[in-house]
N, C-alpha and C positions, 0 to 999 in steps of 0.2 A: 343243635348248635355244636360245632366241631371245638377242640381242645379252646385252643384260642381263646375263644370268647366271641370270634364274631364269624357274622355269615354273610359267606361272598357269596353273590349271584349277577348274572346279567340284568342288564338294566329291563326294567318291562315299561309300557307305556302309563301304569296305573301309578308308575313310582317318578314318575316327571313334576307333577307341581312340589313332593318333596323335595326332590332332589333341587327343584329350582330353590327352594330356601335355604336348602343348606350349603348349597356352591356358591347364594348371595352370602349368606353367613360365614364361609371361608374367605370369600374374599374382603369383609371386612374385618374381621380380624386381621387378616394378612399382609395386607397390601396399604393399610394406613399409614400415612407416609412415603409410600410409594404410590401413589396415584393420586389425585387431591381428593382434598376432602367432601367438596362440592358432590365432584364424581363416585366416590366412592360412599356416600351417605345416599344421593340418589338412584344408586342399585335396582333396578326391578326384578322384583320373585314373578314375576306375570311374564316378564321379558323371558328370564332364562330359561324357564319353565316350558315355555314355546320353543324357544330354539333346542333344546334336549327332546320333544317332541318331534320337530323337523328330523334332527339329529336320528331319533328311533325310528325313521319314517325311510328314512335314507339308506339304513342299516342291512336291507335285503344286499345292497354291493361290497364283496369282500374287502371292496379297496378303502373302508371308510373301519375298516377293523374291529374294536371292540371296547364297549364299555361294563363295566363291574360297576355294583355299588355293595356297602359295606354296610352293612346290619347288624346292631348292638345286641345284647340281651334284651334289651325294650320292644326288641323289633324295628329301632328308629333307623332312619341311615346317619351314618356320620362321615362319610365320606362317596368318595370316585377313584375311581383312573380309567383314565381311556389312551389306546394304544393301536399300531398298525401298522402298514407301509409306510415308511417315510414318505413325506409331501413332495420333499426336495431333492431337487436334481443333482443336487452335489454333495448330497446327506456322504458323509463317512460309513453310516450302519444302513443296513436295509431297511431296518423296524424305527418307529418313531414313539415317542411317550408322547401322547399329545396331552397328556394333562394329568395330574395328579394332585386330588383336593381333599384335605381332611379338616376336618372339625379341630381346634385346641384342645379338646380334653382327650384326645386321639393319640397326642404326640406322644412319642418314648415307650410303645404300648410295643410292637415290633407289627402291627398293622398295616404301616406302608411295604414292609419288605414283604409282608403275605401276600397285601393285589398287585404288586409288580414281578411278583414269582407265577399268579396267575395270568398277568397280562401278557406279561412277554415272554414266558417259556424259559426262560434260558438266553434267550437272544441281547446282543448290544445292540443298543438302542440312542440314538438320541434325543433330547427334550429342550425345548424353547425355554428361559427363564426371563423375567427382568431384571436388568444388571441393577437394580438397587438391591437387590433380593440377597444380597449378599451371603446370609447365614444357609444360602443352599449350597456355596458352589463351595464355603472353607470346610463347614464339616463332613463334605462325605469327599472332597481334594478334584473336583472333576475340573479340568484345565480350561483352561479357553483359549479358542484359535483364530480370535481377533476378526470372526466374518460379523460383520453387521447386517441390517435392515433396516426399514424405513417404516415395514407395514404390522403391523400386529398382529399377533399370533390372530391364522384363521380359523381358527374352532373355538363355540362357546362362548365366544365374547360380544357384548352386544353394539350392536351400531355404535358409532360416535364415539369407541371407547380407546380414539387413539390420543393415549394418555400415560403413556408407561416408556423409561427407558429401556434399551435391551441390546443386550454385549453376546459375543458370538463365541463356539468353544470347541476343541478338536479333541481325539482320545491321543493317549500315549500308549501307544500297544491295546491300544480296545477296552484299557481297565483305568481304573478312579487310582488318582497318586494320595493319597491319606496323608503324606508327609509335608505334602505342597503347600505353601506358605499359601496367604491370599496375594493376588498382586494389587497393587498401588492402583491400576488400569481400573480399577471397579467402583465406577465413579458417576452418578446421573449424566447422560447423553440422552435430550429429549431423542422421541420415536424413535433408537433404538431399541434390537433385543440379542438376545444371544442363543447361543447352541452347545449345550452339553452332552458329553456322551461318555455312559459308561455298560457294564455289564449290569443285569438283570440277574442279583443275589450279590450283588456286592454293594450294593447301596443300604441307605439307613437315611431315606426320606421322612422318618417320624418325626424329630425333631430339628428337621429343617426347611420349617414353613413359616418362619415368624418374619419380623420385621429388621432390616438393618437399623444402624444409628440413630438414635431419634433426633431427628433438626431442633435447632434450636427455636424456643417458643418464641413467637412476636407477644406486642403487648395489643391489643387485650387477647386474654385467651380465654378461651369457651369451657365451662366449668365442666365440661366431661367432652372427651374426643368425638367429634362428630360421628365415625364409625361406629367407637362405641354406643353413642345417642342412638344411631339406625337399630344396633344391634336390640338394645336395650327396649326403645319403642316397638319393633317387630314382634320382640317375645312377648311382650303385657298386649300388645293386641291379639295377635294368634291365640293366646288365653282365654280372653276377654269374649272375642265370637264363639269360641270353640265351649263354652261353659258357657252363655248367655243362657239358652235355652234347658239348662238343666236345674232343678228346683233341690236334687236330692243332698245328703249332707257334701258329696265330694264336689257336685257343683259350687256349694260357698267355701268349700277349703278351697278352691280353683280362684275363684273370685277374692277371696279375700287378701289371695299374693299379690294380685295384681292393681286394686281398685282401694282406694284408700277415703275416709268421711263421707260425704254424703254421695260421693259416686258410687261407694259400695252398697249404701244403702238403696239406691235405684236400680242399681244392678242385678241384688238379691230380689228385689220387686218384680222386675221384669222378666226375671226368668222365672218365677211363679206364672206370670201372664203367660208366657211364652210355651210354657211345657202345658198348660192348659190349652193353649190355640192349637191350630191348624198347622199343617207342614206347609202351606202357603206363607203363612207369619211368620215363619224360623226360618224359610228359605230368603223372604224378605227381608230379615233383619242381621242375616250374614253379614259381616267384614272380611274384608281383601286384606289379605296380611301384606300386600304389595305396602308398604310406610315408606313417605319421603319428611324426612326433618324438616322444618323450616326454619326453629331459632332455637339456641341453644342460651340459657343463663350465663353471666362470666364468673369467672375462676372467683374473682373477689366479693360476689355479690355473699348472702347471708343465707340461701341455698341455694339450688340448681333446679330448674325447671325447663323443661323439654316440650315446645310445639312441634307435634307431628300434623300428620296429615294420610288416612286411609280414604276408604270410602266404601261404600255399601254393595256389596257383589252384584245384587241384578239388576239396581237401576243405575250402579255408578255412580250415584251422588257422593259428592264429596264430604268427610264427614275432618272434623278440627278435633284434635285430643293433647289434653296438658298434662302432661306428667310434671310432678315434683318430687326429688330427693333433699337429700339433707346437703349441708355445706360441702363435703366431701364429690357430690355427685354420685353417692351411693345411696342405695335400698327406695330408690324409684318408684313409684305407683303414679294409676291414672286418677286424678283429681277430677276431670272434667272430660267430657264426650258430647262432640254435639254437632249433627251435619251443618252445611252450609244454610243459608238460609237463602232462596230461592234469588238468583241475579246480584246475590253479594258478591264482592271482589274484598280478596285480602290486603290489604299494602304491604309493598316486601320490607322485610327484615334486614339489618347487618350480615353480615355471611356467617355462617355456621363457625368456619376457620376462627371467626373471632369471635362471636356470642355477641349477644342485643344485653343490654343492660335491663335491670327487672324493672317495673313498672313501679310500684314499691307507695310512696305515700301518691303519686301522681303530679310531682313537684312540674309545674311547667306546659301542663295539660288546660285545655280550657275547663275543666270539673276535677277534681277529684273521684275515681273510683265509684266510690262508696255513692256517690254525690250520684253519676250517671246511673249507678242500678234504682235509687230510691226516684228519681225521675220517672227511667222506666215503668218500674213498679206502677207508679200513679197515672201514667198514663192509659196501661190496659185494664184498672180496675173496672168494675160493672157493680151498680149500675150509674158509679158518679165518679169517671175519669176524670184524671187533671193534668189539661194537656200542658206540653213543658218546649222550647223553642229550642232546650239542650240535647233534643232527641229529635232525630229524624224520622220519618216511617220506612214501614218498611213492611213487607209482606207477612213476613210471622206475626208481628202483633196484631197489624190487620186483622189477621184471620183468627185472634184470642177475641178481641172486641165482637167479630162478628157471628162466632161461637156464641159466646157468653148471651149474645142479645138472641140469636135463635134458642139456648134454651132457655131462656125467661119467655119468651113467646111460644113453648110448647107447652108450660107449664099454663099458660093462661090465667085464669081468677084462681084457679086449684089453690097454687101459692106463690110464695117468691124466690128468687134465685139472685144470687151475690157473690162477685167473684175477687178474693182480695190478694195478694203480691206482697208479701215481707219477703225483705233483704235480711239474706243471713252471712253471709260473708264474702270476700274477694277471694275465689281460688288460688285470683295468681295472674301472670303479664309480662308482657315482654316488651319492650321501646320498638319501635317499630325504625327502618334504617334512618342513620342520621338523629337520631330522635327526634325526630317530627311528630308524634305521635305514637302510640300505646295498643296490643290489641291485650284485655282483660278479660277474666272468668269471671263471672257472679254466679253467684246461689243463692236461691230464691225459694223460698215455700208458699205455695198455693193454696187458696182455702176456696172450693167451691162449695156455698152452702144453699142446702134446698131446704125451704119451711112451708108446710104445708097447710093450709086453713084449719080444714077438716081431714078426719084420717080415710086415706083411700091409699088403693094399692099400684104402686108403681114399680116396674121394673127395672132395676138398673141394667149397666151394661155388663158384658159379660169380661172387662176387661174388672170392673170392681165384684163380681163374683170368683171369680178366680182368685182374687187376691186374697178378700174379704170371707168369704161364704155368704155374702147378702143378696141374697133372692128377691126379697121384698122390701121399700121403703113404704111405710104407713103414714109416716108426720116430718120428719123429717130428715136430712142427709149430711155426712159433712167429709168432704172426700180431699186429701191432703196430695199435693204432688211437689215433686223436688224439679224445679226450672235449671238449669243451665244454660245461660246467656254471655254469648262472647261479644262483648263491644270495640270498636274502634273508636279509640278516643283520639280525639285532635289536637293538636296545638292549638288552633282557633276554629270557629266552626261546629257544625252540630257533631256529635256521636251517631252511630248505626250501630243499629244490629247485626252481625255478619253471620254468628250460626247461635241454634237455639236448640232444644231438646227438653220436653215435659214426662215424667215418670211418674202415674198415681204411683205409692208408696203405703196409703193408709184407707181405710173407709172407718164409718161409724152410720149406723143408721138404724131409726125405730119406725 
């Protein structure tokens, strides 16, 4: 590791899915406010990650120049810049910055002036900004020379991402004026962008990546910035998969940042299952740190809660995850995890820009909350459901009910088996758009119990070995699991199940 502190090297192909999170994670920090929020919360780490692939793929032609990334004492990256021939025909400089992106805890470090002393040698340079970007072009004084565009920067960005203003800018003698006032001109101009140029060692890009002025808030506003929300959701999942499968103590310090009541308690479960399984099982139960938001709590509700949306790396399936923070929209954790459940469809939500109101007593719904989980519950008990006209079917329970009856049918005359559903609490909700309707978390605990006539030996599975250490059941079983059920509640009309997720948690057995 050189004085500094950090280590520049070329990009390599192994370091693209990082880099893709961390160029989504600079541009949400950066650019909020400056790109909507829509766009800028639906970011893909999968998207960039790909095109810096393409990008290293392309890399044998000198005319596509070079990228660095910047490595902490962690070893993590925290940054880019990539640099080259100019694109443009009537570039002022030869050399071009195509991009310079660092992490916020980066700034004021003197980090950027190290990879623009490696990128560009010496040489003046020019770099594309968005004219809302303000806080680039006053503190380091670099002029503008009033050429426009229409298109957006062509590197690194992903499809569809014309969404940025952008103002255009000439040198004075080749070097940054420091004394230069800002001008009035620096003002949002949809699809445009601009052009800066200065010398390479005369700049001091660390701390000037933030945001300009903040707009004024509309009412209702979303109890934490949607950027943030993305940002905030990204890192408790990338935790979340990355410690699933670990049992030892630093997996539940891992887990315990991120996973708050009975999600932590399933979570610790499962990776006891998980570090006992196969690398098929762990490879299986990966998550995509790719998160898109979908509803964010409002500023006035009585805390903050956050639907995201991942999904499962190799099948893809979509998985729903609720975080909840306190009033503030601080100290966040995941309350609830739970895939889709097989041909459910969500109902959209209020826009992120403005936040969905909490779901809260269920004032307006055809049930109350509470009311639809204890339905639930009754409806997939075994062996004496009770069906309820406030629920609809729906594949997951289906296939609890037809569980439940295959294993009282393996058990045969041996003994009996009974499967019961107490409601433990409401995670949490959000009004779905318009408030039309609610999607809610329940928590649920599961009681499968086996009683057996006479004692004889049975094996359980090895998902309650793992857990448990129970090799043998004699007489009888009682195996405890934590449910996670997201419902869509109506205005009128039945409820469904949209995603579900069951975690044994406990065994007992003689």
């Amino acid at each position: 590791m050189p004085e500094s502190g950090w280590r520049i090297e070329p990009l390599a192909l192994a370091d693209c899915e990082e880099l893709g999170r961390v160029h989504v994670a600079v541009w949400r920090e950066t650019y909020a406010g400056i790109m909507s929020d829509e766009y800028v919360a639906g970011l893909s780490v999968t998207e960039f990650a790909e095109r810096w692939r393409q990008r290293l793929g392309d890399q044998g032609s000198s005319d596509l120049g070079t990228t660095l990334v910047a490595r902490d004492a962690a070893a993590e990256i925290v940054g880019f810049v990539s640099a080259g021939p100019s694109r443009d025909d009537d570039a002022p400089t030869e050399w071009e910055l195509y991009a310079i992106n660092l992490l916020a805890r980066t700034h004021s470090t003197g980090l950027a002036d190290e990879l623009l002393g490696r990128a560009l040698g010496g040489r003046a340079a020019t770099l594309w900004v968005a004219a809302d970007q303000i806080t680039v072009t006053t503190c380091v004084g670099w002029p503008v020379d009033g050429r426009r565009s229409d298109e957006h920067p062509r590197d690194l960005v992903p499809a569809g991402g014309r969404c940025v203003s952008w103002w255009a800018a000439a040198p004075r003698g080749g070097r940054p004026d420091p004394d230069r006032e800002a001008r009035p001109m620096f003002r949002p101009v949809t699809h445009q962008r601009a052009l800066i140029v200065a010398l390479a060692g005369a700049l001091s890009l660390a701390a000037c990546t933030g945001n300009g002025d903040d707009e004024t808030a509309t009412t209702p506003t979303p109890a934490v910035a949607p950027t943030q929300a993305a940002s905030v959701a990204t890192s408790l999942v990338t935790v979340a998969s990355t410690s699933q499968g670990d049992a030892s103590a630093a997996g539940d310090a891992a887990r315990a940042k991120v996973f708050q009541g009975p999600a932590l308690e399933a979570a610790d479960a499962r990776a006891k299952v998980l570090a006992a399984g196969s690398a098929n099982q762990r490879a299986d139960a990966q998550l995509d740190t790719d998160v898109t938001v979908l509803g964010i709590s409002r500023e006035s509700d009585s805390r903050s809660e956050i639907l995201a949306r991942t999904s499962l790396k190799k099948s893809n399936a979509p998985v729903l995850v609720l975080l909840v923070g306190d009033q503030n929209g601080q100290n966040a954790k995941i309350a609830a995890m739970a895939p889709l459940v097989e041909d459910a469809t969500l109902d959209a939500l209020d826009p992120v820009s403005e936040g969905s109101a909490l779901v809260d007593t269920g004032a307006g719904l055809v049930a109350k909350p509470a009311d639809v989980s204890a339905a639930w519950a009754g409806s997939v008990a075994f062996p004496d459901p009770r069906s309820s006209e406030l629920i609809a079917e729906d594949p997951w329970s289906n296939g609890l009910r037809k569980d439940a009856a295959a294993q009282s049918k393996a058990l045969g005359a041996q003994g009996v088996f009974a499967q019961t559903h107490d409601p433990t609490d409401i995670l949490g909700g959000l009004r779905l758009k318009g408030g039309s309707g609610a999607v809610v978390f329940a928590h649920l605990k599961r009681l499968d119990t086996i009683a057996l006539h006479k004692p004889t030996k049975l094996t359980p599975s090895k998902e309650v070995t793992a857990l448990s250490g129970i090799k043998t059941i004699t007489t009888e079983a009682q195996l405890t699991s934590s449910e996670f059920i997201a419902f869509v509640v109506p205005a009128s009309g039945q409820a469904r199940v949209v995603a579900a997720r069951d975690q044994l948690i406990a065994a007992e057995a003689h």
